[in-house]
Structure formats: C-alpha cells, structure tokens
N, C-alpha and C positions, 0 to 999 in steps of 0.2 A: 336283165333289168336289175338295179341297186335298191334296195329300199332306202325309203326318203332318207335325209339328213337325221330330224329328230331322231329318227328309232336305231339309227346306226350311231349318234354318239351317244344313246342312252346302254346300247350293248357294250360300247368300247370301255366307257367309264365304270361301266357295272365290276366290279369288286378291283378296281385300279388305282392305286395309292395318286399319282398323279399325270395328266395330259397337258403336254407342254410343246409348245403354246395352243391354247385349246381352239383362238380365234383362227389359227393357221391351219389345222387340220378340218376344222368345217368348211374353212375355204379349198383346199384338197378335197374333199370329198363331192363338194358341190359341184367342181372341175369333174370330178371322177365323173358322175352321172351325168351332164352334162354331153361327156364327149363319149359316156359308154365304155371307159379307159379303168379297167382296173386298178390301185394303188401296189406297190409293192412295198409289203411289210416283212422288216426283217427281225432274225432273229441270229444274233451269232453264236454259235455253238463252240463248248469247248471239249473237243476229243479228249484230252487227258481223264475223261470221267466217262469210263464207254458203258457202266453198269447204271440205267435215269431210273429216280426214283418220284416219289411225289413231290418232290419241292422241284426236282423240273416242272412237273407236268401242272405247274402254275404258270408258267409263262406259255406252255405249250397249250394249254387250256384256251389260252387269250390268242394267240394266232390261229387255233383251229375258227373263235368266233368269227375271225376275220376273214379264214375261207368263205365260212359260210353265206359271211356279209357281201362272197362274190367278189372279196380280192385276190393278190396272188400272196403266198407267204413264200419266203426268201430266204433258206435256210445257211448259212454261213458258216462250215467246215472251218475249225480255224486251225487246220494245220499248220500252216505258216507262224501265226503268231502262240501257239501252244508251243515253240520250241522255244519263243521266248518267256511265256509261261505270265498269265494273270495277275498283278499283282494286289488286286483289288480284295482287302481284309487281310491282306496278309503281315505278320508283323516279321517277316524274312524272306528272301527273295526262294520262289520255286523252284525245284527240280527241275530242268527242261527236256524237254522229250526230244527222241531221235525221229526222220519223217516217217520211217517206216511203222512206228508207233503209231503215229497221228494217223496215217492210213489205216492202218486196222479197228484203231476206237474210232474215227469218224464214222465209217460203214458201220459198224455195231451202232453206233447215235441213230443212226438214219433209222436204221429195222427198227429200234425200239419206238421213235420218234413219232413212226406211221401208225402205232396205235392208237396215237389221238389224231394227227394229223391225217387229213385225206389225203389222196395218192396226187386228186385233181388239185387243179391251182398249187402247184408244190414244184418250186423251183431250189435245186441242189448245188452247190458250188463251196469251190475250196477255193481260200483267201491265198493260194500258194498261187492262184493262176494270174493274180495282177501283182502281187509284192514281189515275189521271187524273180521277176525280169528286171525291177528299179534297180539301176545301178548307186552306186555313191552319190554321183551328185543327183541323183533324184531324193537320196533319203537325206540328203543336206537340204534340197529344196523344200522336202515335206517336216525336218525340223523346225525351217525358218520359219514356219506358219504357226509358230508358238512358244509361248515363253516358259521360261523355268521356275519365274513365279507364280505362271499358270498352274504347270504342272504341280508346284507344292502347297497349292490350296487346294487339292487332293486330301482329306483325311488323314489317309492312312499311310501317306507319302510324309506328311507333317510329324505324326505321330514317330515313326522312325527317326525321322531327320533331328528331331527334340532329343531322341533319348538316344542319339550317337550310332543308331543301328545301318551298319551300311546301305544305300541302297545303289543299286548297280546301274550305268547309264542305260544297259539295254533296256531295264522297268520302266527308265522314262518314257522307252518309242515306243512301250504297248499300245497306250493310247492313242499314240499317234497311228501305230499301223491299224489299230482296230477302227480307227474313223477314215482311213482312206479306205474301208471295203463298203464304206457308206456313200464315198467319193465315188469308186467304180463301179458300183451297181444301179445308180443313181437312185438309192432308196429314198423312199419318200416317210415312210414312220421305221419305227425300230423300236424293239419292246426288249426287256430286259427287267431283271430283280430292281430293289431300291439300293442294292452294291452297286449296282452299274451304272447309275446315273452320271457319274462324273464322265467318262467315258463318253456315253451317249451324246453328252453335250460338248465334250471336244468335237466329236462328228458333225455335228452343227455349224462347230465355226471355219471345221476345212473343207468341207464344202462350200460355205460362204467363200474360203480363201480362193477356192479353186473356181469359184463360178459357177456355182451350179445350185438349186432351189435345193435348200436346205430339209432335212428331215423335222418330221416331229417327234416328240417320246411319250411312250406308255409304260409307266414302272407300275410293277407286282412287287404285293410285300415277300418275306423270308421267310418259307414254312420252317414253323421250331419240329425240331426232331420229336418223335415217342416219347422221349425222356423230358421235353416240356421246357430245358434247359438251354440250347444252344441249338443253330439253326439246324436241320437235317443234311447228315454229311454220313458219306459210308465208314471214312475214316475214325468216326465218332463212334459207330456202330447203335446209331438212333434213328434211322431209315426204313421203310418200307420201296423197296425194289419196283420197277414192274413188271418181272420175272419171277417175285414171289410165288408162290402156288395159294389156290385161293383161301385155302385153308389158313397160312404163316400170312396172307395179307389179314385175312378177316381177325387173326388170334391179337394183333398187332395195331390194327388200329383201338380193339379194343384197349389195350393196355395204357394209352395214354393218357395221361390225369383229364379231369374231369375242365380242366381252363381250357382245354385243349377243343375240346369236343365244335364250338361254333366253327371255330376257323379250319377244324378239318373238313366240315360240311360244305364250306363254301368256297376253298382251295381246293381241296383234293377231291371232293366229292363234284365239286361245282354246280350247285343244287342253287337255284333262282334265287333272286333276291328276299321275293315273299316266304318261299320256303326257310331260307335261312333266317327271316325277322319271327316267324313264328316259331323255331325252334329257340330261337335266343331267350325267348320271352317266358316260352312253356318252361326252360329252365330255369330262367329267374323268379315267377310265380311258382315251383314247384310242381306246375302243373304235369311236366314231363320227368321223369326220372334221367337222371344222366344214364345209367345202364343204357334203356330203352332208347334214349339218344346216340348212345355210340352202336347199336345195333343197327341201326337205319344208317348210321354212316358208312359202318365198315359194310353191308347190304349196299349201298349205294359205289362204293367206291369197286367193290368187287368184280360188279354187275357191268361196269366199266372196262374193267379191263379182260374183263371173262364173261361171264352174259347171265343171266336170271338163276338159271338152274344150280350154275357153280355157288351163283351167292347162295342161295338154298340150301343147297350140302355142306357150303359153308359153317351157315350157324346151327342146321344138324350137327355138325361135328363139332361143332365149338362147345353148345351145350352138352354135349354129352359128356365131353373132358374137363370143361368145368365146372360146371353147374351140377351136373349127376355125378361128377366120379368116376366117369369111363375111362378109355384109352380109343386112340386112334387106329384104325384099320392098318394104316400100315407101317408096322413098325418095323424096325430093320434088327437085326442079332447082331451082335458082336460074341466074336470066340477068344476067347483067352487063352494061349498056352502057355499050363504053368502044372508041375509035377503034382501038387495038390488040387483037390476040387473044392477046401475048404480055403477061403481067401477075407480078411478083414475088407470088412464094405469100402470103407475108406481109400483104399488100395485098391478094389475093383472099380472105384466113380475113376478114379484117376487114367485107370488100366484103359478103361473103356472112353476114356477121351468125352466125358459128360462133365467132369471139373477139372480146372484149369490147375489146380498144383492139389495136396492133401492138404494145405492149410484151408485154403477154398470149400473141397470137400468135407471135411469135419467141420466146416462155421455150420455149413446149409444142414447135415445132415443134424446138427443141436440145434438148427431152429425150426426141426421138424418139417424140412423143404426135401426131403427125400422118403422114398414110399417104396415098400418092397412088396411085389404082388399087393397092390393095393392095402397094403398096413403102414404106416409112417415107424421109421425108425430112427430110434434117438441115441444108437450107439455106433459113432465111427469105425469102433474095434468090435465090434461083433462079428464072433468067423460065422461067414457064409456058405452055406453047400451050394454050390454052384455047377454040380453035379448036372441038374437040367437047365432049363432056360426058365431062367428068374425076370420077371416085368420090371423093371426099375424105373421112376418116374422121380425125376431130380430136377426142380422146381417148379415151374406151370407149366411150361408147356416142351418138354425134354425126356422124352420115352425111349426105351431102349430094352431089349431080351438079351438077357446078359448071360454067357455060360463057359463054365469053364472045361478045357479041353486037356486032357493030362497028355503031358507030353514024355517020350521016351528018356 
C-alpha cells in the first residue's frame, strides 16, 4: 500500500529546490497507487568520487524518502560515461577514467551508498550495459535527437565557449549518454543537485524522441563545504566523509560558521521541516545560541551514520578538547631519528608531518596555535628536549606524542 497523493508530494517537495513538472508527477503517482506499481526513481551516480561525503547524502537523503514512500530507487553506475567524464561546473574539460577505475569506485559508491539507502527497493546497474553495445550509427542516431544550440544554452558550456576555452566534442555526448540511461531504464523521476538540471532535462526530450513517458525531476540544493565558501568537494579539502570517525565528524560539523548551521540541520542532518523552522527562528530571536545549535547538529548527523551512543562519546570527547583543554584518548607517537634529542619546535611540527612546510609552522606557532604539554608556545626556535614523549597539540584539533629517538 502507497500513501495518499497529498502526503507523498508533501515528503517529495519537503526541502527540494524544484519538481518539474509537478502536474506530471501526481499524475504518476496516482497511476502508481492505482495499479499498486511502484515508480522507479533514479539516481545517477558518478564513480570518479568513490570517498561520499555529506553533500552526497542530500540527494541520497531524497531517494531513501522515496524508498520508503514504497518506490524503487534506481541507482545508475556511470562507468560508461565517467570515462567521458561530467562536464557539468566545470570551466575545463575532466580527466577521464580507465573502466577498471570506474569498477572499483562504483562498488565503493554502492557500500557507502547503503548507509542511507535501504538494501530493499534498491535496484543496481551500470550505464556500461546499454551504451557500450551502441555502435556508430546508433550514437549518430542519439546525436540527431539534439541540437548544438541546445547543448550551448548549457551554462557552463556558454561560459567556455565566450571565453575561447576549448571544449571537446565528447562533453557534448555527456548529456546525451546520461539521458539515454533514462531512455533504457524507463525511469519515471530522477533526482539530482541544481548542477544537474540541465542534463535532467535533456532526458526528458530523448525519451520524448524515442517514445517513451517521459521522467519528472527533483533538484536538491549544493551543500557549501565547512569553510562556508564553495560547494563541498574532497579536492577542496571542506568535506566531511562518511567514513569520518565519529569523533573528526562531530569536531567538523562543529567548525562551520554559524550561516552554515540551518542548512546543515536540514541537509545533512535531515531533521523535519518543523524542526528545522524552529531552529531557524530560536537562532534569529537569539533564543538558541549557535554553539548549542551546531551540537544538536553534529548529535544528529552522527547518530546517523553511527548510532546514539557514538554521538555521545562524541561531544564527550569534543568538550573535553575543547572546552576543558583536554586531549584525545588516542593519540598516536611519532619517533623522530635524529643524533640529537634537543630539536627546534619548528623543525619537529615539520619532522612530524603536523605543518605543511616551516614557514606554515612558525605563522601557527606566533599565533599561539601550538601547545607543548598543554602550555602554548610562542617560540619557533626554542630547542626542545624531546628526549621523552612531548604532547604537542598544533591547532584545534591535531594531537600528536612527539619524541625523539637518537640515532647511531
């Protein structure tokens, strides 16, 4: 059994930038119930990115509701077109992958995938099993289904094309191969970011072209990364993982600026609509402190991908490193060989791989962002006895037993 109409486009719409066309998918769904006939909602996946972090698990968020709504979700391996490679934001054409790549990061998609998604209703498929047998003139046939002024009222296809930057014919057929996995799956909706929209709506018209009941789309906004500045991207290094551990998730959400905090609750945390309006508010009347708000978030998102208890040791461990001043249970040692056991700090952040060059290390350690045995020191060049295992703590949250080990 489906639940009614109303309450299934009131969950679909629930935190979804836009539903397109909105009259065509209630007429879908009414069919659905109707005849007892599940929809199949897709989702295409891109293997080039086998590490998903939270700005997946906004679109993964919205096809788990759709399981639950008692459809099927349709997940789309796109090895096949990952070797021609996404060109959707990009202002130069991608790297493209070998297939044996796209096999090994799809399988890693699917395992991390299944932590939001249920096992049941979960249909698996790689885009290599219907593009890869079209010959030539099947992929002249699947051109023909679309113009070149189509394709460059594309953004970001424009945007190049304006400022002289090549763009390759194969970025043209993305979209075109990505909308024939909509053609042979006979997908009925398909969900994707607000980058994807252009895309989306190719699939629209070659399925029109090809004869067959066209999909609808559900776009989800672009989680901004930790840094608050540019979308979450690994490459960015503004990401939380969902392999984090729950501790580097919990320390992580907290650090995000305080603009940040509603749209984490209701993306990443995916906390109800009312929840979410009443945090908005408690923080605009001052009623909630931001801290206290991003605790309940990073608590909520935790909880999610680990379960009650982790969130709980969580912000145990969180407060005690930073709120009290403590350190983490487990801290790992690094040994150093070097003839002496006295070593300038600056030299040991470097040695021990906690800063990235000595210029790095001597900014943090003059801005009082490094701590020896819990004392803050403000001299790069001070020699250290490193004689035993020193605590070093090199900026929020970057612990390390540092010692040195004389060598022959």
């Amino acid at each position: 059994m489906f639940p009614p109409l109303n309450e299934q486009m009131d969950i679909i719409k629930s935190g979804a930038i836009e539903v397109l066309p909105e009259n065509e998918l209630e007429q879908k769904i009414v069919k659905s119930i109707k005849k007892d006939k599940p929809l199949i909602v897709k989702l295409g996946c891109d293997p080039s990115k086998p590490d998903l972090h939270l700005g997946h698990a906004v679109v993964l968020n919205k096809l788990r509701q759709f399981q639950d709504l008692g459809h099927t979700a349709l997940l789309i391996i796109g090895d096949f077109t990952a070797m021609i490679g996404d060109p959707s934001g990009r202002n130069k054409t991608r790297p493209q992958l070998t297939k044996e790549e796209t096999q090994i990061y799809g399988q890693t998609y699917i395992e991390q995938a299944t932590r939001i998604l249920s096992k049941d209703r979960l249909l698996k498929r790689s885009n290599s099993e219907w593009l890869s047998p079209l010959d030539f003139a099947d992929i002249i046939k699947l051109a023909s289904k679309y113009t070149v002024a189509q394709l460059l009222e594309r953004d970001d296809f424009t945007k190049r094309y304006k400022a002289g930057v090549p763009i390759s014919i194969h970025e043209l057929l993305y979209p075109l191969a990505q909308a024939y996995d909509s053609y042979a799956t006979w997908t009925d909706i398909e969900i994707g970011g607000t980058d994807q929209k252009f895309n989306l709506l190719v699939a629209r018209e070659i399925q029109k072209q090809y004869g067959v009941a066209q999909q609808c789309i559900v776009t989800l906004p672009i989680l901004e990364g930790t840094n608050g500045i540019e979308k979450m991207s690994k490459s960015l290094d503004n990401y939380i993982a969902f392999n984090d551990s729950p501790r580097d998730m919990f320390g992580k959400v907290m650090s995000i600026p305080d603009s940040l905090i509603v749209q984490y609750y209701k993306y990443a945390a995916w906390a109800n609509d009312s929840e979410v309006e009443q945090m908005a508010k408690g923080l605009e009347n001052c009623s909630i402190h931001p801290r206290d708000a991003k605790v309940k978030t990073a608590m909520a998102i935790v909880e999610k991908y680990y379960d009650a208890e982790a969130a709980s040791n969580a912000l145990t461990e969180f407060e005690r490193i930073f709120k009290q001043s403590g350190s983490p249970d487990d801290i790992k040692d690094f040994i150093i060989e070097s003839q002496e056991t006295l070593m300038q700090l600056g030299n040991a952040l470097v040695l021990s791989a906690l800063a990235p060059s000595k210029k790095e290390a001597f900014r943090m350690v003059k801005q009082g962002a490094v701590s020896l045995d819990n004392e803050k020191c403000g001299d790069p060049f001070a020699k250290i006895d490193f004689s035993e295992k020193r605590l070093v703590k090199y900026g929020k949250k970057n612990f390390l037993n540092i010692m040195v080990k004389q060598s022959n």
